[in-house]
TIRO-2110 file (N, C-alpha, C; in Angstrom, 1 decimal):
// TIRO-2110
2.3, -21.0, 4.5, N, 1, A
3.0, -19.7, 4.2, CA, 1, A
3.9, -19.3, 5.4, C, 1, A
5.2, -19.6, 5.1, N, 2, A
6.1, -18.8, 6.7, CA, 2, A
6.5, -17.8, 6.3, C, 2, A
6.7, -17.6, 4.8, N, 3, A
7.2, -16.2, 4.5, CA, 3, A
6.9, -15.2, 3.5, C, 3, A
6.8, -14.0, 4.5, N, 4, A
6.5, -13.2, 3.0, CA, 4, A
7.4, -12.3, 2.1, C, 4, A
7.4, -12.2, 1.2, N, 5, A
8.7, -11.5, 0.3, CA, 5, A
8.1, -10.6, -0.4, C, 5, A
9.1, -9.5, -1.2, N, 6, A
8.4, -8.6, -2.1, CA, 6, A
8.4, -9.2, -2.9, C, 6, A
7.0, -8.6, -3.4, N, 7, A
6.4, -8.8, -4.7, CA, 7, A
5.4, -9.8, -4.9, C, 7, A
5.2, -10.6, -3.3, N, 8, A
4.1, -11.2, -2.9, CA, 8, A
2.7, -10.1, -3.0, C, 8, A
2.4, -9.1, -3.4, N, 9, A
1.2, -8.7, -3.6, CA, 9, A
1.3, -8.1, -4.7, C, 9, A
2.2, -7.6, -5.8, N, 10, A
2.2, -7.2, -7.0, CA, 10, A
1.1, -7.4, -7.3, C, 10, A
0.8, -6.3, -8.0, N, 11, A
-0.7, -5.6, -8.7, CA, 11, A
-1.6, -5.8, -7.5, C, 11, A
-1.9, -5.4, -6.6, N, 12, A
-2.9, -5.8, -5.7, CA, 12, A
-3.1, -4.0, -5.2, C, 12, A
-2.5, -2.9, -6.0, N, 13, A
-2.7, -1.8, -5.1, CA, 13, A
-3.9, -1.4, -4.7, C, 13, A
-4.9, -2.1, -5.0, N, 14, A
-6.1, -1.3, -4.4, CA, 14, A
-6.6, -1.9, -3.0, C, 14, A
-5.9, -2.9, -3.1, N, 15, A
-6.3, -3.9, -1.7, CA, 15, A
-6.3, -3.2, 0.1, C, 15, A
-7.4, -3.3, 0.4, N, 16, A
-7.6, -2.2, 1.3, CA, 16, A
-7.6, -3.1, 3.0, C, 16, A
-7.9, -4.2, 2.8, N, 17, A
-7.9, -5.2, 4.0, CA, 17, A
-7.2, -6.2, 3.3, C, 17, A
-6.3, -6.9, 4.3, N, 18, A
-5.0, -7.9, 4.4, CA, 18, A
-5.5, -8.8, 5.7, C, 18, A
-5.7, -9.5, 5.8, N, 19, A
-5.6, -10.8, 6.6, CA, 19, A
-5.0, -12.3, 6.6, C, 19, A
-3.9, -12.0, 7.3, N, 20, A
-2.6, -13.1, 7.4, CA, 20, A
-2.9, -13.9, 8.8, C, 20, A
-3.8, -13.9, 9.4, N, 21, A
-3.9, -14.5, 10.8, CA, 21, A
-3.9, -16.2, 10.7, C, 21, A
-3.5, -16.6, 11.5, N, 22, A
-3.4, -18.1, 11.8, CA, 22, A
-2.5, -18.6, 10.2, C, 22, A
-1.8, -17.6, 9.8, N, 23, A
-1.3, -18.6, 8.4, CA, 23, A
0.5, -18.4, 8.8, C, 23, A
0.5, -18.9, 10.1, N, 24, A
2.1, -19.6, 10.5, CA, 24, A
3.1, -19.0, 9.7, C, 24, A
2.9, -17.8, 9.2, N, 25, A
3.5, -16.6, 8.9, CA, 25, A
5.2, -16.4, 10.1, C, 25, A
6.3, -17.0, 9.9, N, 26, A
7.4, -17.0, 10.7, CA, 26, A
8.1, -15.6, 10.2, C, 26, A
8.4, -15.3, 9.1, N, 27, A
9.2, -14.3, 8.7, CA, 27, A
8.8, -13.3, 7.4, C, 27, A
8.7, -11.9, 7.6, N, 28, A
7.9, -11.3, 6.8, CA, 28, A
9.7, -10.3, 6.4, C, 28, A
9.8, -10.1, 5.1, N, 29, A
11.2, -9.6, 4.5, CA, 29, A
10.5, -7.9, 4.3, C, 29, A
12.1, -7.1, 4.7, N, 30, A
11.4, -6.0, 4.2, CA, 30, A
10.8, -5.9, 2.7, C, 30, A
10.1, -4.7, 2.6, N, 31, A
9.8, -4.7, 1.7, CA, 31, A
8.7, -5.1, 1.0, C, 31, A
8.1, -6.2, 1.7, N, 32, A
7.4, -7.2, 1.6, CA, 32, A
5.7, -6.5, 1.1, C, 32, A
5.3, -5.4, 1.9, N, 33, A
3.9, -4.9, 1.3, CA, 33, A
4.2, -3.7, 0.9, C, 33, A
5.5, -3.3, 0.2, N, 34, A
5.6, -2.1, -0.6, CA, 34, A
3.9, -1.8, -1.6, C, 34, A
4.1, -2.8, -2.2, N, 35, A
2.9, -2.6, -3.4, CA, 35, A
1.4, -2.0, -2.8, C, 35, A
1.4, -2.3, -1.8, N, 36, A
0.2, -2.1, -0.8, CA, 36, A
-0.3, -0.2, -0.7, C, 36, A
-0.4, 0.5, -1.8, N, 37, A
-0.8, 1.8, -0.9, CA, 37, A
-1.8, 2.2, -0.7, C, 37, A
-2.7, 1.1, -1.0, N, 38, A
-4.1, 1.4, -0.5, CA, 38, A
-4.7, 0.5, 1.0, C, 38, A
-3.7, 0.0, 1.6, N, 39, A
-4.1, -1.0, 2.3, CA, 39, A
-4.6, 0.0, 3.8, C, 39, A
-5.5, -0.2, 4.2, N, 40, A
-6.0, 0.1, 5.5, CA, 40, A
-6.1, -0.4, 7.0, C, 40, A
-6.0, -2.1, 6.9, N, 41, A
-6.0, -2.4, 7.6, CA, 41, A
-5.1, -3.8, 7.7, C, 41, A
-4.4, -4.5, 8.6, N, 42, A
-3.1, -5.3, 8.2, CA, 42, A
-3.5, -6.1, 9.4, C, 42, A
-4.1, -7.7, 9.4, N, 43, A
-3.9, -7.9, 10.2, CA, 43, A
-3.0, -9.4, 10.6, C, 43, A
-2.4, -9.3, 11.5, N, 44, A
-0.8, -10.2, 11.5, CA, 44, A
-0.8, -11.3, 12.6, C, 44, A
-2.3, -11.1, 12.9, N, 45, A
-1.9, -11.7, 14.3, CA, 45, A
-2.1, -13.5, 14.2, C, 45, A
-2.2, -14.4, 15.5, N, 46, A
-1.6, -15.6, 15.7, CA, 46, A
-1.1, -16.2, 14.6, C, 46, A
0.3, -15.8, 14.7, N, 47, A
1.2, -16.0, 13.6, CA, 47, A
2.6, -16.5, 14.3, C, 47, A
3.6, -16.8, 13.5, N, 48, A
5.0, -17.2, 14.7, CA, 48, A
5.8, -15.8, 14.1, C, 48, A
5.4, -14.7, 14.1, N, 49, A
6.4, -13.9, 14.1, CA, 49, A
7.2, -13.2, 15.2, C, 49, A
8.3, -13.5, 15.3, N, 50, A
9.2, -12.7, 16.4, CA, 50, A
9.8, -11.3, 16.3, C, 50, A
10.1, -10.9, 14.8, N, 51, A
10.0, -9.1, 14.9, CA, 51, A
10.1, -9.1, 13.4, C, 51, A
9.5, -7.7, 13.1, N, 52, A
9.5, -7.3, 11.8, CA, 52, A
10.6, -6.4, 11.3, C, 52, A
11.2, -6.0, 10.3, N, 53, A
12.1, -5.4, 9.5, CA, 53, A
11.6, -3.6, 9.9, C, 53, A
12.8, -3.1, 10.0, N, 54, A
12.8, -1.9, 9.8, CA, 54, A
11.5, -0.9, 8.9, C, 54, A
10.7, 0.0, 9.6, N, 55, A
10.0, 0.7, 8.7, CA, 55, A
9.4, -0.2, 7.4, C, 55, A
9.2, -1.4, 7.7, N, 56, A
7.8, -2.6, 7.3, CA, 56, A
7.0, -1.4, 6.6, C, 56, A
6.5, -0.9, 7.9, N, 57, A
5.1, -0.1, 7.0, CA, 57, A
5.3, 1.5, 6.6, C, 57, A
6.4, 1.6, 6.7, N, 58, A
6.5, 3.0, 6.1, CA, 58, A
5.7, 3.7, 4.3, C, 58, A
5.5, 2.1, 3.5, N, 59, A
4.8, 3.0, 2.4, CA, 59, A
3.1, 3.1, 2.2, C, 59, A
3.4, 2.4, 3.7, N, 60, A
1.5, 2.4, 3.6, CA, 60, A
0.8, 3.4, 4.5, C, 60, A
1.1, 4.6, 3.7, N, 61, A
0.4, 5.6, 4.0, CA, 61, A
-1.1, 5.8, 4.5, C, 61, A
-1.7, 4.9, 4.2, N, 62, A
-3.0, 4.7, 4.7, CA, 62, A
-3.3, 3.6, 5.6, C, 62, A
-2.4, 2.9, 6.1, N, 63, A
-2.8, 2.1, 7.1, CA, 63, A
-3.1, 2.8, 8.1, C, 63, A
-4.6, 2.3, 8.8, N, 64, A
-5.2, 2.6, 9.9, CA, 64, A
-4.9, 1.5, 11.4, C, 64, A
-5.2, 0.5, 10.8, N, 65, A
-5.3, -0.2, 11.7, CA, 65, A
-4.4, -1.8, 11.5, C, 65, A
-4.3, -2.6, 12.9, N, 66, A
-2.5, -3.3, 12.4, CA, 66, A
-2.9, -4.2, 13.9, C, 66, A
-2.9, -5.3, 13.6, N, 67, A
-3.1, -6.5, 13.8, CA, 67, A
-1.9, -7.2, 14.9, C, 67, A
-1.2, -7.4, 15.9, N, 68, A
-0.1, -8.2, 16.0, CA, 68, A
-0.1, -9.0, 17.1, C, 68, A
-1.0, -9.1, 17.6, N, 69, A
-1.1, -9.9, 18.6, CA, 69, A
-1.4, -11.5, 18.5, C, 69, A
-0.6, -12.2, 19.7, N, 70, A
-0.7, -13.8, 19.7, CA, 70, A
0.4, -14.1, 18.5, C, 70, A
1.6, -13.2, 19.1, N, 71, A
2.7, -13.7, 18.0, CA, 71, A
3.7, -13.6, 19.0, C, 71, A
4.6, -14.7, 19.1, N, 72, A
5.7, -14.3, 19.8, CA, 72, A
7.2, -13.9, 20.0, C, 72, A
6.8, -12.3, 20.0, N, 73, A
7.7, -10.9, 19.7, CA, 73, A
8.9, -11.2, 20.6, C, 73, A
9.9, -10.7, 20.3, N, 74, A
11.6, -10.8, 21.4, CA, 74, A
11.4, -10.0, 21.1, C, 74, A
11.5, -8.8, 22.1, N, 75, A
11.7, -7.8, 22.5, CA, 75, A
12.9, -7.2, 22.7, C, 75, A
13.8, -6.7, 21.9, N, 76, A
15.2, -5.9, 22.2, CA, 76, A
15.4, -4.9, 20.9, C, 76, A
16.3, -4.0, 21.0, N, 77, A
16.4, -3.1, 19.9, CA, 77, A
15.5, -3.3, 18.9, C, 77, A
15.4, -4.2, 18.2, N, 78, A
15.1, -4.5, 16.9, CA, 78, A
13.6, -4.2, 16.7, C, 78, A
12.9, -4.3, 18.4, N, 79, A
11.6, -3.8, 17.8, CA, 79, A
11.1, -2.6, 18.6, C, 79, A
12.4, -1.8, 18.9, N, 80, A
11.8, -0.4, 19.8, CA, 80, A
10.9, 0.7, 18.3, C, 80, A
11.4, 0.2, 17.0, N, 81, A
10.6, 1.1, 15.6, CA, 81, A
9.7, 1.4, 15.6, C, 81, A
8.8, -0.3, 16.2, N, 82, A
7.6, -0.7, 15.9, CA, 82, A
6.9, 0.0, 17.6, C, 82, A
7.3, -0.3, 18.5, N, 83, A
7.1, 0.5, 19.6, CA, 83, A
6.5, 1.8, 19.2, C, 83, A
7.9, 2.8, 18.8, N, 84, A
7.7, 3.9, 18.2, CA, 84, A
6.6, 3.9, 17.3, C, 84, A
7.0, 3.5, 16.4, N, 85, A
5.4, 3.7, 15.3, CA, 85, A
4.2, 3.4, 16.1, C, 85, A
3.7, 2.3, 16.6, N, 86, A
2.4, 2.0, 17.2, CA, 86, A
1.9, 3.3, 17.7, C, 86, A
3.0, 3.8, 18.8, N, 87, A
2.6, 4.3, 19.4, CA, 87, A
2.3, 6.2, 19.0, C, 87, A
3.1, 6.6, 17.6, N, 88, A
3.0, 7.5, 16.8, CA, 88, A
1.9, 7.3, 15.6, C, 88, A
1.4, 6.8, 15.5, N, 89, A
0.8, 6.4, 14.1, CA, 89, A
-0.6, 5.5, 14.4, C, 89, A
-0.5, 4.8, 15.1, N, 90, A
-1.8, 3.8, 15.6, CA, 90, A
-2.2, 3.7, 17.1, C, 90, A
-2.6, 5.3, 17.8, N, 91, A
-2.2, 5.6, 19.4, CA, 91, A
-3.5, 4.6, 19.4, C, 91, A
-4.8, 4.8, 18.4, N, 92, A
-5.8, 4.9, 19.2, CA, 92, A
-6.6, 3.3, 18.8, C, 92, A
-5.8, 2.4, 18.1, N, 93, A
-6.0, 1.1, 17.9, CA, 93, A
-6.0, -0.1, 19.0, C, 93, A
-6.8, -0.7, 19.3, N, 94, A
-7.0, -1.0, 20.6, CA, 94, A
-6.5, -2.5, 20.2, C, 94, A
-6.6, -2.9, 19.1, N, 95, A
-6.2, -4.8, 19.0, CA, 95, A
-5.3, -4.9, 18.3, C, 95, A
-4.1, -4.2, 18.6, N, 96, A
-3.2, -4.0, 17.7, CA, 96, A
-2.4, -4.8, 18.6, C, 96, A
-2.3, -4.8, 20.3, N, 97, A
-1.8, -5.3, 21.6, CA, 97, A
-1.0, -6.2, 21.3, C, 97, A
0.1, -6.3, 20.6, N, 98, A
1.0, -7.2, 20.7, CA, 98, A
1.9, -7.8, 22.2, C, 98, A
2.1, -8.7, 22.7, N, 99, A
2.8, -8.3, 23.9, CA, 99, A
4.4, -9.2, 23.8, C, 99, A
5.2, -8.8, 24.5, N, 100, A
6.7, -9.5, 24.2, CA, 100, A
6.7, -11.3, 24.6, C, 100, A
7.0, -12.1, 24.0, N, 101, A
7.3, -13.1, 24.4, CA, 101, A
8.5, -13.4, 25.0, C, 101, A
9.8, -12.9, 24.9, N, 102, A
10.8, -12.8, 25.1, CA, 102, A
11.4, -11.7, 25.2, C, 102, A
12.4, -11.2, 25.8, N, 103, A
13.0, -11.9, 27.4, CA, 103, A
12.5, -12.3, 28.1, C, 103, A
12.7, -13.0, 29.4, N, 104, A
12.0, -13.2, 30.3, CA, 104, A
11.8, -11.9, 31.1, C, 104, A
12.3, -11.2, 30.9, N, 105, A
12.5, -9.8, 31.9, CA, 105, A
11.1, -8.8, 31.3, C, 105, A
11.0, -9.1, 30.0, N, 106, A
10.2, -8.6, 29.2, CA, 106, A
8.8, -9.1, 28.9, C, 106, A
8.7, -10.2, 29.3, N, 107, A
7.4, -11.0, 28.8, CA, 107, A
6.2, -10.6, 29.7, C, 107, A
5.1, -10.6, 28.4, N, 108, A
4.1, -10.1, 28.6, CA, 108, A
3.5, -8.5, 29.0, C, 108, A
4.8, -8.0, 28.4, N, 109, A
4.9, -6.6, 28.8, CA, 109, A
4.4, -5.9, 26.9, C, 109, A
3.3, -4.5, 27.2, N, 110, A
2.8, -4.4, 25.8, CA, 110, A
3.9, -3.9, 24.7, C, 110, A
4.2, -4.1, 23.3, N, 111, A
5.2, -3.2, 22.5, CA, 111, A
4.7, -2.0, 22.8, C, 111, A
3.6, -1.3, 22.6, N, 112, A
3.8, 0.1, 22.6, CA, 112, A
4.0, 0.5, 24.2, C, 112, A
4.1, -0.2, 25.0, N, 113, A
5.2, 0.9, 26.1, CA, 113, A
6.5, 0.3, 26.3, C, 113, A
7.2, -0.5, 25.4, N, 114, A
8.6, 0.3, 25.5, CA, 114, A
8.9, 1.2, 24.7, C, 114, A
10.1, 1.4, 25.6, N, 115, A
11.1, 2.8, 24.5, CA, 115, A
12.7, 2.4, 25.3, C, 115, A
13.3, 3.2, 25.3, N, 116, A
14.9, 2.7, 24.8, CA, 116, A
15.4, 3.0, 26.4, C, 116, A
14.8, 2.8, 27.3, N, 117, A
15.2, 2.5, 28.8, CA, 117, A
15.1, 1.0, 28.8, C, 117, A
14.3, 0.4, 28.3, N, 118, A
14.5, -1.1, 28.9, CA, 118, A
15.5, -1.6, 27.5, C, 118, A
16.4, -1.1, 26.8, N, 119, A
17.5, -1.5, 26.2, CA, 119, A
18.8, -1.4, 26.3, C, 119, A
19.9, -1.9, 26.4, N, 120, A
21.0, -1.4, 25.5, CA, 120, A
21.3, -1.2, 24.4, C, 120, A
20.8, 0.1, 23.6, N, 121, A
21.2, 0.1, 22.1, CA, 121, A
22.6, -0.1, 21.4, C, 121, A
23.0, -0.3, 20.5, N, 122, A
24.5, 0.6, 20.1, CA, 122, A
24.5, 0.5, 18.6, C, 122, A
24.4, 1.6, 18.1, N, 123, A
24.8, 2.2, 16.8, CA, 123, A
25.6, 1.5, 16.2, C, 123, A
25.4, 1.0, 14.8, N, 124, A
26.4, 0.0, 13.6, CA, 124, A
27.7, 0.9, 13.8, C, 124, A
28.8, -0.2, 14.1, N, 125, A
30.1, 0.7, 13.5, CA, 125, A
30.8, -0.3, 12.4, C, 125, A
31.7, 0.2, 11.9, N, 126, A
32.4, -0.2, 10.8, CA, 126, A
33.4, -0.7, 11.5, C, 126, A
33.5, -1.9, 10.6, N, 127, A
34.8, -2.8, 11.2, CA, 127, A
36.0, -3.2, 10.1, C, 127, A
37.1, -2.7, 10.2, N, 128, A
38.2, -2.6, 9.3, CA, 128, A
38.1, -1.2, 8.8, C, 128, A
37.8, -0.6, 9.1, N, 129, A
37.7, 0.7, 8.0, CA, 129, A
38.4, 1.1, 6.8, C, 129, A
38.1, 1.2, 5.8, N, 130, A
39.5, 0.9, 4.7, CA, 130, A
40.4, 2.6, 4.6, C, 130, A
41.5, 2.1, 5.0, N, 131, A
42.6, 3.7, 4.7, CA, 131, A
42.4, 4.5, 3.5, C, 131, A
41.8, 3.8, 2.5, N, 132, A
41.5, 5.0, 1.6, CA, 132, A
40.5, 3.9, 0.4, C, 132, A
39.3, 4.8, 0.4, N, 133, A
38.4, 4.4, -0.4, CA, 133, A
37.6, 5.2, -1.5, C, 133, A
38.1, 5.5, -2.5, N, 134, A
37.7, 6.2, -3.8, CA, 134, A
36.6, 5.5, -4.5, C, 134, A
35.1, 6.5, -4.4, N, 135, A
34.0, 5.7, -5.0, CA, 135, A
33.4, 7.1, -5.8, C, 135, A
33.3, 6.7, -7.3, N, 136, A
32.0, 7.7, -7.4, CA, 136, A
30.5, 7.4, -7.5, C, 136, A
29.3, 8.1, -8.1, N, 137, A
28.3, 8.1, -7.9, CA, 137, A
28.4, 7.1, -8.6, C, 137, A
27.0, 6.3, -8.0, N, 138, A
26.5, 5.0, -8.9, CA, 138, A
27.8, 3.6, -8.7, C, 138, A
28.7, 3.8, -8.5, N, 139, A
29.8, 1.9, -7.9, CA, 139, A
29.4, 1.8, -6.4, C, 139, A
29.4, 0.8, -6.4, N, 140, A
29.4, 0.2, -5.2, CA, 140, A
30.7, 0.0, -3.7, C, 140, A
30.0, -0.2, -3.0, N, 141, A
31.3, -0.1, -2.0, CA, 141, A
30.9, -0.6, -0.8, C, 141, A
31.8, -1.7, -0.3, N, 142, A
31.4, -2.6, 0.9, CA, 142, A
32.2, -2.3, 2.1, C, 142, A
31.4, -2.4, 3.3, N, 143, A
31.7, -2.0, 4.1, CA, 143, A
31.7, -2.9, 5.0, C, 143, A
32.5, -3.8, 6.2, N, 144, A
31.5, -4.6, 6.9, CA, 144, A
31.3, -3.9, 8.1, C, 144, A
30.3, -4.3, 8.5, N, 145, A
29.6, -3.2, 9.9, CA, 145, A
29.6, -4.2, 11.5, C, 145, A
29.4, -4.2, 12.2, N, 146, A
29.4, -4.8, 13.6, CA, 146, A
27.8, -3.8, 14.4, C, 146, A
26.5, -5.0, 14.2, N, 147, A
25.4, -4.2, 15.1, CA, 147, A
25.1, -5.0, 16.7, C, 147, A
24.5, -4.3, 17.3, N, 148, A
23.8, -5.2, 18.5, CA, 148, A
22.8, -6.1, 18.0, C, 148, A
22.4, -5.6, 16.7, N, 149, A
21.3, -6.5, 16.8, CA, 149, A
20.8, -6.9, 15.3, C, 149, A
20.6, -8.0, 14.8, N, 150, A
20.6, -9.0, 13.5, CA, 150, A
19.4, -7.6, 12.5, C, 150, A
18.7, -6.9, 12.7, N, 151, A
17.7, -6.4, 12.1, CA, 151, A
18.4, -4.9, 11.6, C, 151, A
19.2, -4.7, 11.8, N, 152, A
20.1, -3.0, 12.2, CA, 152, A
19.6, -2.3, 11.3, C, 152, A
18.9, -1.0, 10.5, N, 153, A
18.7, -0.4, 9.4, CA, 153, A
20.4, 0.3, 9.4, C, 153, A
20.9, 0.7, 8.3, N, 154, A
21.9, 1.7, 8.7, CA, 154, A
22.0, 2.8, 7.1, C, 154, A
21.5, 3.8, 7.3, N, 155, A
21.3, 5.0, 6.4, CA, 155, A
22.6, 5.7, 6.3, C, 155, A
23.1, 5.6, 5.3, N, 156, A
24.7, 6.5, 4.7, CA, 156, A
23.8, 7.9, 4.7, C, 156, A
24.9, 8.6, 5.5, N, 157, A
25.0, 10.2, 4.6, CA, 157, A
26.2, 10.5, 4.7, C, 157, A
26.3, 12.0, 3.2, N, 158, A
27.2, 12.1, 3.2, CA, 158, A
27.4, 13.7, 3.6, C, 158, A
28.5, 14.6, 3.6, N, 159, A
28.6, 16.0, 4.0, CA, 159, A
27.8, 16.6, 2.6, C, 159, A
27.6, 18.0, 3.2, N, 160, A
27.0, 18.3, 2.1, CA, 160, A
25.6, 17.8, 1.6, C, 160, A
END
């Protein structure tokens, strides 16, 4: 199993413990445990994951407890989220201890104590901007963007 996708747990909402350890797990897609809102506990560890997708666990409202250790994490923007969350949401989880494999500047240092001093971030910008673009609700419309980093989330709003 190197990957997991949505819709890998369809119909499983009651499922309250997840155990993915030692199953060489390389790349988890967002989205991937949407179906999951009963799940409590996730655990992820000795696995080859290097970082997870944006707000991963955002629908799992009831996760308590979260697994990530003995995976080796690169550490740069892409996983300051997960930082953040650990450290907002799972303060008091003690084997959750993921630690960075990469950079070297970084290694073996825990995710939940960085935050955005040991980065250079920089916010998606748009590249080409089109001179004039008429969309209404519901068409589509492409933009190409430029991020620091391959994982970027980037949330449209609009005025109003």
């Amino acid at each position: 199993l190197s990957k997991v996708q949505p819709g890998s747990f369809q119909g499983l909402t009651s499922l309250r413990k997840l155990w993915l350890m030692h199953a060489q797990v390389q790349l988890i897609e967002r989205n991937a445990f949407d179906d999951l809102q009963s799940l409590e506990e996730l655990n992820l560890s000795h696995n080859n994951l290097t970082s997870l997708p944006h707000d991963l666990f955002t629908p799992l409202h009831r996760l308590e407890r979260v697994h990530l250790n003995h995976n080796p994490w690169h550490c740069n923007c892409d996983v300051l989220w997960l930082s953040w969350w650990l450290k907002e949401t799972v303060p008091s989880n003690t084997t959750c201890c993921a630690r960075c494999h990469s950079p070297p500047g970084l290694k073996a240092r825990y995710l939940g104590e960085l935050d955005q001093s040991h980065f250079t971030c920089y916010a998606p910008v748009i590249v080409e901007p089109p001179a004039d673009l008429n969309v209404t609700e519901g068409m589509a419309a492409e933009l190409k963007c430029r991020a620091a980093t391959s994982m970027t989330s980037v949330n449209w709003m609009t005025p109003g």
